[in-house]
N, C-alpha and C positions, 0 to 999 in steps of 0.2 A: 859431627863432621862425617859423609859420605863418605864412605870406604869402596874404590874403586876396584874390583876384579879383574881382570885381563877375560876378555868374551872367549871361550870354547868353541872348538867346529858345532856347527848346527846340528843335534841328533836327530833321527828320523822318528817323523810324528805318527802314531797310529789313531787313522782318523775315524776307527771302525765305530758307530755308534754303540751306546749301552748293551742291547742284546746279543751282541758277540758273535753277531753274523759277520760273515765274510763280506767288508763291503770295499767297494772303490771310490777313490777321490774324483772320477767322472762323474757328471750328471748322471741321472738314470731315466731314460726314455721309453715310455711302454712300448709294449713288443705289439708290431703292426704290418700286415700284410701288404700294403699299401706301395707300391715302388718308390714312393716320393718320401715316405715317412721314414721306410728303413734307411734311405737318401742322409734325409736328415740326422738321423740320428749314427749314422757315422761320422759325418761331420763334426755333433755336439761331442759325441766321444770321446775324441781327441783333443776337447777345449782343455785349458789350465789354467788358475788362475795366475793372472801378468804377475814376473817375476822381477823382486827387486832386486838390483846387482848391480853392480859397479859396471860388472861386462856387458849391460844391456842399456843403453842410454842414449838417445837419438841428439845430444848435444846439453849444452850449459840452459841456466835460464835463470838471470838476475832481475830489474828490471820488475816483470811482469809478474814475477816468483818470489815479490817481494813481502815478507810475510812478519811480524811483529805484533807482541802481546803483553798484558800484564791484568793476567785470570786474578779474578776478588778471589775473598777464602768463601768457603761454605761449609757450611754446621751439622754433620748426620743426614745427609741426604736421602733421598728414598730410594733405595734399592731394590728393582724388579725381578723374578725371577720368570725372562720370558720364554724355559726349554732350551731354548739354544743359544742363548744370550743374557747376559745382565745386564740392565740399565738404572742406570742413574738421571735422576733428576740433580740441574743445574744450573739454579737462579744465577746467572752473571749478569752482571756491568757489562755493556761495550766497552771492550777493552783490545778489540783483535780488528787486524788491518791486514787483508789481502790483495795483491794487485789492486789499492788502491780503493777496495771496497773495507766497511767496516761492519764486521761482525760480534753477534754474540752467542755464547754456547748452549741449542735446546739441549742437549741429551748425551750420556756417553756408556758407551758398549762394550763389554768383556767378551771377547769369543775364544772358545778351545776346539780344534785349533787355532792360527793364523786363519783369514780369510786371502791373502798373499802368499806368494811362493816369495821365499826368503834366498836367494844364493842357489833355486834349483829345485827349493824342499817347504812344504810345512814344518813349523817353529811351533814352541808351545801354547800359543796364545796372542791377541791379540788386544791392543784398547783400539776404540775409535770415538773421538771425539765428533759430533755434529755440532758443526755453529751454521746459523741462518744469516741470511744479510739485513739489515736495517733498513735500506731502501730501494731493495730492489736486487737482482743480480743469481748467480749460483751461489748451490750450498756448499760450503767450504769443509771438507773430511779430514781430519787428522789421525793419523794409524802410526800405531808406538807398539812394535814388538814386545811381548812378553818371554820369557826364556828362564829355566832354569840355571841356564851356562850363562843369565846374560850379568850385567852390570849394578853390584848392590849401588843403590840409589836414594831418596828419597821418597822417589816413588815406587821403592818397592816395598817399603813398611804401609804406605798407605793401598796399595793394593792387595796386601796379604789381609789386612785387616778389612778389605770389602768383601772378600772371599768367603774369610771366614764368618762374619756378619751374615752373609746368606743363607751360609750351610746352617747355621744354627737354628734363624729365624724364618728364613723363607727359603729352604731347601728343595721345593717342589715348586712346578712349574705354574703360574699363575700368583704365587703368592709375592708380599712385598711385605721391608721394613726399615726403617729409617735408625732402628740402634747396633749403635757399634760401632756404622759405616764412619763415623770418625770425621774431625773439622782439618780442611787443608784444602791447594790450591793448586791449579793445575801448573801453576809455574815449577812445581816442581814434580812436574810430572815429564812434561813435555822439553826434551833435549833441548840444549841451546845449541847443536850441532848441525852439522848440512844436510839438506835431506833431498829426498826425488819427488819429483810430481807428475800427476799428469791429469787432463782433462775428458771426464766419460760425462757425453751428454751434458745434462745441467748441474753437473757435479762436479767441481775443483778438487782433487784429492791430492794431500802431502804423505806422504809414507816417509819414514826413519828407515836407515837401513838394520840390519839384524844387528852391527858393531855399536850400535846404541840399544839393546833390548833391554829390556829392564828385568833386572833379577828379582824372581821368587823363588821362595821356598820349594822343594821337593813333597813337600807335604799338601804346601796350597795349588800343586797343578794336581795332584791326586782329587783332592776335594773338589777343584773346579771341573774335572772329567765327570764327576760324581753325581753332580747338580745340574751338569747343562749339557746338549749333546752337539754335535757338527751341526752348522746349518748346512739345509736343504735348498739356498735360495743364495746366490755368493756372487756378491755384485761385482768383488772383482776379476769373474770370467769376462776381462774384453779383450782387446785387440790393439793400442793405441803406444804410440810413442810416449815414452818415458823421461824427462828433463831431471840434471840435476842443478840444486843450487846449493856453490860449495861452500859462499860466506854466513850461511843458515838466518834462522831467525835473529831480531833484536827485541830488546827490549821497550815498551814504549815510556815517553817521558813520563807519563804519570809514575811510574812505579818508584822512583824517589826523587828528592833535590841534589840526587849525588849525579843523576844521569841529566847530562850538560845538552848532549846531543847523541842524534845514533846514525854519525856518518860511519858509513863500514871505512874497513883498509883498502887499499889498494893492493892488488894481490901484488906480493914481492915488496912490499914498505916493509922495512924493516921495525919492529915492534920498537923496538929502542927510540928511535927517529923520531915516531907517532909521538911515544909521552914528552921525546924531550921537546916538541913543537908544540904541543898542550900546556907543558910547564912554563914556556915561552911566553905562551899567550898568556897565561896568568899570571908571570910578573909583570908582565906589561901594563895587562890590567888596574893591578895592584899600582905600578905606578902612576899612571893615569890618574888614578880616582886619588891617592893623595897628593898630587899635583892643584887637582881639584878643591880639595877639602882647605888646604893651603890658602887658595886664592879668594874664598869665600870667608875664613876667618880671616885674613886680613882688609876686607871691604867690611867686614864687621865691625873692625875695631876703628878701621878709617870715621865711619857712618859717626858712630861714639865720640869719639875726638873732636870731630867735627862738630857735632853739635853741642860740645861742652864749651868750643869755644862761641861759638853763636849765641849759646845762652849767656855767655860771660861779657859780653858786646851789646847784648838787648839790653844787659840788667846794668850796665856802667851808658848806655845811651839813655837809658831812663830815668838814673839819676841825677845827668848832667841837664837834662831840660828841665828837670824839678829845679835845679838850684838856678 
């Protein structure tokens, strides 16, 4: 059983690459004589990547933010070691529905740091899940904080164990291997909690806030500074309004015959209310169908009777015309 932590304030990330130069969490712009160029490159200076926060959010978004999964398992996957990221290979099932589109998962990405400002700040790390759509549509991003301060989980045993899989086997950049990386699912990766979104270009992105990160070891953010370094290329430098949606994901009905249906709550229904309107419904049921069951044994037993006595009518009519 998960063993929950209470999350820590967010520490400050040192994003300085391996060499131990002095570097900044700005882009870096060659230096240009140019009026238009220095131009620009004050502008980029000042970019950040868009920060997740409760205090930055342009409104709700249910509806369209409607998001729902139930990730296959997978068996030792192939883990990349691409310099400033790890990726995974991720044979899945369509198992994933966004605004009504259905996806499944090409690939998923370890970054140290965050590629997100978390509350103001880079965080330890980052996942990013990519799924494509099936027929047609954008790519749907999923981003799960990583954190030493954050929440032991499920998926923090399986992430410590991809870590360390690399460092072992493919610690340098280019290399790749599939032992170690360990059988599991992103269902328990990915929070069943509320999260934020928003839309850059042809990309759907869901971000978790930092009070869902997922805990690791002190050891395995060490290891993964080690092996991979800041990206130089951070797609979350944009600009764009931020949505949250606070009843999160569900689950879809394939994932067992225990899940009936996945109508959300109504915000302010009282928990209690819900099952006792559920348990309702299922003695109703229950009575129903042995009302049923009732009605059909005894059209059975009529059926029987009846023709016991028809036979006993044919075979005393048969013998009165013999005689």
């Amino acid at each position: 059983m998960a063993i929950k932590n209470k999350p820590k304030p967010i520490p400050k990330i040192n994003v300085n690459p391996k060499n131990n130069k002095k570097a900044s969490s700005q882009p870096v712009i060659e230096k240009s004589k140019t009026t238009s160029i220095v131009g620009t490159a004050a502008i980029v200076s000042t970019m950040k990547p868009i920060n997740i926060s409760s205090q930055n959010i342009a409104g709700e978004c249910k509806l369209k933010c409607d998001y729902s999964f139930n990730y296959s398992s997978v068996s030792n996957p192939t883990a990349t070691n691409f310099g400033t990221y790890i990726q995974l290979t991720y044979n899945d099932n369509p198992g994933v529905t966004y605004n009504n589109t259905q996806y499944k998962v090409s690939s998923i990405n370890i970054y140290s740091p965050s590629l997100h400002y978390y509350n103001g700040g880079y965080v330890s790390g980052e996942i990013c899940i990519t799924h494509v759509p099936l027929y047609g549509g954008n790519t749907l991003m999923v981003y799960i904080p990583i954190s030493t301060y954050g929440i032991t989980v499920s998926g923090s045993i399986i992430i410590n164990n991809i870590i360390k899989a690399v460092s072992t086997m493919a610690p340098s950049a280019g290399q790749n291997t599939n032992k170690g990386t360990g059988t599991f699912t992103l269902n328990d990766v990915v929070p069943k909690k509320s999260f934020y979104t928003y839309t850059s270009g042809s990309r759907d992105v869901i971000v978790y806030g930092f009070s869902d990160a997922i805990g690791i070891t002190n050891d395995s953010l060490k290891i993964l500074q080690k092996i991979i370094m800041p990206v130089t290329s951070n797609p979350a430098f944009v600009s764009v309004p931020i949505y949250v949606n606070n009843g999160g994901p569900s689950m879809s009905a394939s994932l067992s015959n225990l899940t009936m249906d996945c109508q959300a709550l109504d915000i302010g229904e009282p928990m209690e209310d819900y099952v006792k309107q559920k348990s309702s419904s299922m003695n109703d049921l229950i009575k129903g169908d042995s009302i049923l069951y009732f009605a059909i044994i005894i059209i059975i037993v009529t059926v029987f009777v009846l023709a016991y006595f028809l036979k006993n009518y044919f075979i005393k009519t048969f013998e009165m015309d013999n005689n």
